[in-house]
C-alpha positions in Angstrom: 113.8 44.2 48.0 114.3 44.1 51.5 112.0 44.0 54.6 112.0 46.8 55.7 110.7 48.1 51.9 107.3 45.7 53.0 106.1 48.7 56.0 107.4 46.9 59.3 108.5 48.3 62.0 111.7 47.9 63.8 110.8 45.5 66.4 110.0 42.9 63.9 112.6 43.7 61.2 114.7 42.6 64.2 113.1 39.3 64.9 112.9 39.2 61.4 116.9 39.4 61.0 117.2 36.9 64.3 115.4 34.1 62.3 117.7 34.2 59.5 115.8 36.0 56.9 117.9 38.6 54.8 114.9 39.3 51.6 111.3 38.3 51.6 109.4 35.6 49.4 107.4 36.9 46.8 104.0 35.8 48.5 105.3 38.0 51.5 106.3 41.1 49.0 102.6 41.3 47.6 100.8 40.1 50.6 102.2 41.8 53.7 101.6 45.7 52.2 97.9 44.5 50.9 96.9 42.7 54.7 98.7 45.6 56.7 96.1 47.9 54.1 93.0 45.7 55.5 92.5 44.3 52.0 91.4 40.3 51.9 94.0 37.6 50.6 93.6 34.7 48.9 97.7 33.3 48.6 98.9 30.2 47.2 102.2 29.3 47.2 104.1 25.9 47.8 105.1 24.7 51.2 108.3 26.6 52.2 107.8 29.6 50.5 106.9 31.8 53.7 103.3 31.7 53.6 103.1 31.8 57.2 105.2 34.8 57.8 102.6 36.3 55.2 100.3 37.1 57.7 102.1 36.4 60.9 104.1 40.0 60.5 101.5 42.2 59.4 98.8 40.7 62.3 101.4 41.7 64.6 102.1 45.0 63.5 97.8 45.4 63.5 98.0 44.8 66.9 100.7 47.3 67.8 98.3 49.9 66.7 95.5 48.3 68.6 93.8 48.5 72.3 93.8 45.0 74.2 91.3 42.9 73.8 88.3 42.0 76.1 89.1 39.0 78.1 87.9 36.0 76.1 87.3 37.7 72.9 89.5 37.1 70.6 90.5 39.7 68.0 92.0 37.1 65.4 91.5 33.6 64.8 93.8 31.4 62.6 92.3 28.2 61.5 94.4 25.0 60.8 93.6 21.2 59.8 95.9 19.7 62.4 97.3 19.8 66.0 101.1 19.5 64.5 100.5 23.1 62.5 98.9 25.1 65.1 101.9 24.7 66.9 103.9 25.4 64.5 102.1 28.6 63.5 101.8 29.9 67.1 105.6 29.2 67.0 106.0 31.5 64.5 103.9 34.3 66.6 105.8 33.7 69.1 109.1 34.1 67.4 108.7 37.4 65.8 107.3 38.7 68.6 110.2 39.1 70.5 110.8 42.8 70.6 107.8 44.7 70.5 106.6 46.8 72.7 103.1 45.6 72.7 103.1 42.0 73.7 99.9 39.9 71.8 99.0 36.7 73.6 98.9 34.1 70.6 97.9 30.6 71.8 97.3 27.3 69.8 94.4 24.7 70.9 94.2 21.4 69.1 91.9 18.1 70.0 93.8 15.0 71.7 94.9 16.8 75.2 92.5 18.1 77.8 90.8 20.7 77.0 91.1 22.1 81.1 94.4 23.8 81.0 93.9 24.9 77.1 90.5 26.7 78.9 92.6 28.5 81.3 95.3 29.3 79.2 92.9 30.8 77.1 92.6 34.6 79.6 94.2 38.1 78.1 94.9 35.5 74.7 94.3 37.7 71.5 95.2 35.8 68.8 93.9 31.9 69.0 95.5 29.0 66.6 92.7 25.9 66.6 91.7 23.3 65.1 88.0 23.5 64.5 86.5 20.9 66.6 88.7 22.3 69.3 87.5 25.5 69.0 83.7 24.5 68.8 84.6 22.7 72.0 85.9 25.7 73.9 82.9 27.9 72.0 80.2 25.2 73.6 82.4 25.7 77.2 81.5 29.7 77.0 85.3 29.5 77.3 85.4 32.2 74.3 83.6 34.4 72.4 84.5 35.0 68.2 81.8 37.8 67.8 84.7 40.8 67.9 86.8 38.6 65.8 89.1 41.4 63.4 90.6 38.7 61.4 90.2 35.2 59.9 93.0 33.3 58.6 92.5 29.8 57.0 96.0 28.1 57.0 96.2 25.2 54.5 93.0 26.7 53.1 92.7 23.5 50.5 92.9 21.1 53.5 90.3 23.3 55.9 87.5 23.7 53.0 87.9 20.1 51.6 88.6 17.4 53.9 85.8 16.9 56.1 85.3 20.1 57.4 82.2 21.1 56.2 79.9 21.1 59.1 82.7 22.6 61.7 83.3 25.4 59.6 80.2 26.2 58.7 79.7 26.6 62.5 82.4 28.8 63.0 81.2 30.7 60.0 78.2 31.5 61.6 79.7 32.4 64.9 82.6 35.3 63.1 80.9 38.9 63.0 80.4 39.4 59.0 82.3 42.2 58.9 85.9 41.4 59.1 89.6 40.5 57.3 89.7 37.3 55.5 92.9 35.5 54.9 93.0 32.7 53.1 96.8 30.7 52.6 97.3 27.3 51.1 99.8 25.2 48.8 97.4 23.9 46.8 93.9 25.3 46.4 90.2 23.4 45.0 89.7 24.1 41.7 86.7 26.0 42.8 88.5 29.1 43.3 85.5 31.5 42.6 82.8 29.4 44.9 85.3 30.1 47.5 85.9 33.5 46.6 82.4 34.3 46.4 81.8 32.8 49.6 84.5 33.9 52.3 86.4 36.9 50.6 85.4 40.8 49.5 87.4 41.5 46.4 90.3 40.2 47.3 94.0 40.3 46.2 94.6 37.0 44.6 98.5 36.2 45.2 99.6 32.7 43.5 103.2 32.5 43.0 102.4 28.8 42.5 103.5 28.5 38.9 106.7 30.6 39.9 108.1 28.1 42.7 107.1 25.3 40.0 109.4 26.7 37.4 112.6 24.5 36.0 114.8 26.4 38.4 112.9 25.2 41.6 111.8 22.1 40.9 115.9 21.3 40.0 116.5 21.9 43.5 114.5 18.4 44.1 116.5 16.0 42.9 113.4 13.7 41.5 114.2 9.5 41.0 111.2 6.6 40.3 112.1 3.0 40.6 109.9 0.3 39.3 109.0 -2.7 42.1 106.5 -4.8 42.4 104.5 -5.2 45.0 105.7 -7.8 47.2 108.9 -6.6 46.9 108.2 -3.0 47.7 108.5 -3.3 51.5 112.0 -4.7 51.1 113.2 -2.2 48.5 112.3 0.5 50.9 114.7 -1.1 53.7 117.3 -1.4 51.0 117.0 2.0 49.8 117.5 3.8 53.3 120.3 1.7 54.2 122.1 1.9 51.1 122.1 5.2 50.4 122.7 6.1 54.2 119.4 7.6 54.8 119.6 9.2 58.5 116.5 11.5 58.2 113.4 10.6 55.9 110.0 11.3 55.4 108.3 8.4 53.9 104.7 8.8 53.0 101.8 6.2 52.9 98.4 6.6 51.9 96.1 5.9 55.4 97.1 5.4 59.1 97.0 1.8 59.1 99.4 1.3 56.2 102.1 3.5 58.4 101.6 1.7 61.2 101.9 -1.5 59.5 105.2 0.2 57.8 106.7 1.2 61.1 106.6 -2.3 62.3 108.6 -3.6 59.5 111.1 -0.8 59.2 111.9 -1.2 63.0 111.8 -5.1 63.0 114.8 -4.9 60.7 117.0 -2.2 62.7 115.6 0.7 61.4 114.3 3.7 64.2 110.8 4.6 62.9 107.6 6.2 64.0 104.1 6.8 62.4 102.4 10.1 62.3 98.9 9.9 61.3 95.2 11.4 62.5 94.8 8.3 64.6 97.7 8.7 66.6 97.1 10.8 70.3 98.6 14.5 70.1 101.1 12.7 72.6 102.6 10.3 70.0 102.4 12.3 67.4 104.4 15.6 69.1 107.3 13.1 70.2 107.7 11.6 66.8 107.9 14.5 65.6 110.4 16.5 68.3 112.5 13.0 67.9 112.6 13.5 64.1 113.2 17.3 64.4 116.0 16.1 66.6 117.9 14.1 64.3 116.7 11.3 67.1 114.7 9.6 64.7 115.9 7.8 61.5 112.4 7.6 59.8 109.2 9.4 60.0 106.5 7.3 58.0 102.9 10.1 57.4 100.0 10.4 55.9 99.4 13.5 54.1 96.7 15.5 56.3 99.1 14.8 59.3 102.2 15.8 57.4 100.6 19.3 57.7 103.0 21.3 60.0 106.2 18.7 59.3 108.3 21.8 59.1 112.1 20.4 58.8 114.7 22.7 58.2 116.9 21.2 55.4 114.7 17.6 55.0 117.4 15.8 52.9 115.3 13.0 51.7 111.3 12.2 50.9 110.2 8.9 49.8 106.1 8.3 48.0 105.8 4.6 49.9 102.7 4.8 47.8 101.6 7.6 45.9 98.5 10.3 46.5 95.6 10.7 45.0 96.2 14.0 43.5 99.0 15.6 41.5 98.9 18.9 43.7 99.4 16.7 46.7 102.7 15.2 45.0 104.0 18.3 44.5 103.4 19.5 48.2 104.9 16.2 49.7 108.0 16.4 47.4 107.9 20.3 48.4 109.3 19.0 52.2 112.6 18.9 51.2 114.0 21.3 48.6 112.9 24.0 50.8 114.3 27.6 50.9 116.8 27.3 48.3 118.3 24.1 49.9 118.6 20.6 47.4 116.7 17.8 48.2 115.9 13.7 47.0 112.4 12.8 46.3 111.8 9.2 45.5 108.6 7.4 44.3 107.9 3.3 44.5 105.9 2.4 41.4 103.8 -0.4 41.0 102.6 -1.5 37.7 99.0 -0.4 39.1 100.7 2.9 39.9 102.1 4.0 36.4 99.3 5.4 34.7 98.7 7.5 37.7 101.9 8.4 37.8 102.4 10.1 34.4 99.6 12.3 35.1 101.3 13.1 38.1 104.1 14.0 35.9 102.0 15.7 33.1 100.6 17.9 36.0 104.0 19.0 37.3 105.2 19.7 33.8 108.4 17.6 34.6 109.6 14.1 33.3 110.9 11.8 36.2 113.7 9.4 35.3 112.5 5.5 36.1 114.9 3.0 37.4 114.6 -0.6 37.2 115.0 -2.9 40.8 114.6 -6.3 39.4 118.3 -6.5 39.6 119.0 -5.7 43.0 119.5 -8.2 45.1 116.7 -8.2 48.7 117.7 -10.7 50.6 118.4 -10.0 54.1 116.0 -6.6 53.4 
C-alpha cells in the first residue's frame, strides 16, 4: 500500500514524498481513513512508528475543506507533556504543509519562555500545540478561546493522563465544547484502557500495532547487551564504554534531574562533551542541548524519561539505561530511540545487583532474553 491508497490529496502526497516516505506505517494505514471519516482514535504504537503523521495528514486535509477560523478560536488543539515535543509536532505541521493551497496556521506554546510574543503569535493560528499549563496560561490571558475546538489530540496520551496532569486537564476538559473529534496517540498506554475510553472517546477505533513493532523481527533491529557493575564502579564503566566503543552520539538515560546533572559533570570532567535534559532545565538549555545533539555537536545527551519526549534523532546509533525505569513499557520506549524506521541500533543497560530482579521482569515483559556481560575484568583506571 501506498499513500495515495490512505485518501490524500496531492499537495500532501508531495510533501509526503519530500520527507522521504515511499509506504505508510500500519498505525497510519488504519488510522488516517478512520480520522479523515470523523471517527475517534485511540492508537498505540512504539516511538518511531509514525504516530504523528497519523493525525498530522488527515487534520490537514480537514482543514482544506474548511472556512478559516475566527481569530483566537482555535479549531484543533494538540496536547503534549513537554516543550521539546510540541515543537517537534508543530514541525511536522509545518513540513507537510508545504503545498497546499489552503495554508493552516499551526503554532506550538510551551512553559519556560515569555508568554508575550507566544500571545501575539497566537492571531489567524488554527491549530495550537501546548503544553497544558501553557495553554491554561494563555486561556486565563483571554489570549484564546477552545469553545469551537473541532478536534482534540492527546500526544503521548500515557504521559498526558498519568504524570501529574490531572488537575490541568481536567481544566481543559471542561473548557473543549463536548461535541468534538478525540484523538488519542501514545507508545505506551495505562492499563486502564476502558476508564479512558469511557471517559474521553465515542466508540472509537482502537489501533494498537504495539505487539506488531514488538515482534522478533523488530526488536532484532535493537541490538540489546546488559553488563553487570557494581555501583561504585558504574560511573567509570559508563566513561569506558563510550570511549571504547567510539561512541560519538548517545542517549544515556537517568532516573530524575539531579542524577543527570550530577552525570554531566563527571562525563565532561573526563573529556567527554555532555549535556542534561531534564524538566528542571529552562526551555533555553534544554532546546540547545538538544539542536547540539541533533547536530552531531554534542557527544552525549544524558535524560530523564518525561524530557526525552520529543528526542526525535534520525538514525540514534546508541542508547544507554544509566539506571533503569520504573516500568517495563517505559524500557521498551527508551530502547525504541534508536532502532527506529527500519534502521539497527545498540541498547545497553548497567545492572546493579539491586537492579536484577527488576530487570528480568523487564525482560519477561518484552518477551526477549538479554545477553549479561560481566565487567569485573575490565580494567577502570584512568575512567
Amino acid at each position: 500500500m501506498d499513500f495515495s491508497a490512505l485518501g490524500l490529496p496531492a499537495p500532501l502526497l508531495q510533501a509526503i514524498k519530500e520527507q522521504g516516505y515511499d509506504q505508510p506505517f500500519p498505525i497510519q494505514q488504519k488510522a488516517i481513513p478512520a480520522i479523515l471519516a470523523g471517527q475517534d482514535i485511540l492508537g498505540i504504537a512504539r516511538t518511531g512508528s509514525g504516530k504523528t503523521a497519523s493525525f498530522v495528514l488527515p487534520l490537514l486535509q480537514q482543514f482544506q475543506k474548511k472556512p478559516a477560523a475566527r481569530n483566537r478560536f482555535i479549531k484543533a488543539l494538540v496536547l503534549v507533556p513537554t516543550r521539546e515535543l510540541a515543537l517537534q509536532v508543530a514541525n511536522v505541521f509545518h513540513d507537510f504543509s508545504a503545498h497546499l493551497t489552503r495554508r493552516v496556521k499551526t503554532l506550538a506554546v510551551f512553559g519556560g519562555v515569555s508568554i508575550n510574543p507566544q500571545m501575539m503569535a497566537l492571531s489567524g493560528t488554527e491549530v495550537l500545540v501546548a503544553t497544558p499549563g501553557r495553554l491554561l496560561d494563555l486561556v486565563d490571558s483571554n489570549a484564546l478561546q477552545l469553545s469551537e475546538v473541532e478536534v482534540l489530540v492527546l500526544d503521548e496520551a500515557d504521559k498526558m493522563l498519568n504524570l501529574g496532569f490531572e488537575e490541568e486537564m481536567n481544566r481543559i476538559f471542561a473548557l473543549l465544547p463536548s461535541k468534538r473529534q478525540n484523538l488519542l496517540f501514545s507508545a505506551t498506554l495505562a492499563e486502564d484502557i476502558q476508564t479512558i475510553k469511557e471517559k474521553l472517546l465515542r466508540d472509537p477505533l482502537v489501533v494498537s500495532v504495539e505487539e506488531q513493532q514488538r515482534d522478533e523481527e523488530q526488536l532484532e533491529l535493537i541490538e540489546q547487551v546488559a553488563y553487570r557493575v557494581s555501583t561504585e564502579r558504574k560511573g567509570p564503566f559508563l566513561r569506558y564504554l563510550i570511549k571504547q566503543e567510539n561512541m560519538q552520539q548517545v542517549l544515556v538515560f537517568v532516573s530524575s534531574g539531579r542524577n543527570a546533572d550530577n552525570l554531566v559533570v563527571k562525563l565532561n570532567k573526563n573529556g567527554l562533551k555532555a549535556m542534561a535534559m531534564h524538566g528542571k532545565k529552562s526551555q533555553g538549555a534544554r532546546t540547545e542541548a538538544l539542536k547540539r545533539f541533533k547536530a552531531g555537536k554534542l557527544r552525549v545527551l544524558v535524560a530523564t524519561d518525561l524530557a526525552s519526549r520529543g528526542i526525535d534523532v534520525q538514525f540514534l546509533p546508541f542508547v544507554i539505561n544509566y539506571e533503569l525505569p520504573r516500568s517495563p513499557k517505559d524500557y521498551i520506549h527508551r530502547i525504541g530511540r534508536t532502532g527506529r524506521a527500519g534502521a539497527t541500533g545498540k541498547a545497553i543497560s548497567l545492572i546493579t545487583p539491586e537492579d536484577e530482579h527488576h530487570f528480568k521482569i523487564i525482560q519477561k515483559k518484552m518477551g526477549k532474553n538479554v545477553e549479561m556481560l560481566g565487567s569485573d575484568e575490565v580494567n577502570l583506571q584512568g575512567f
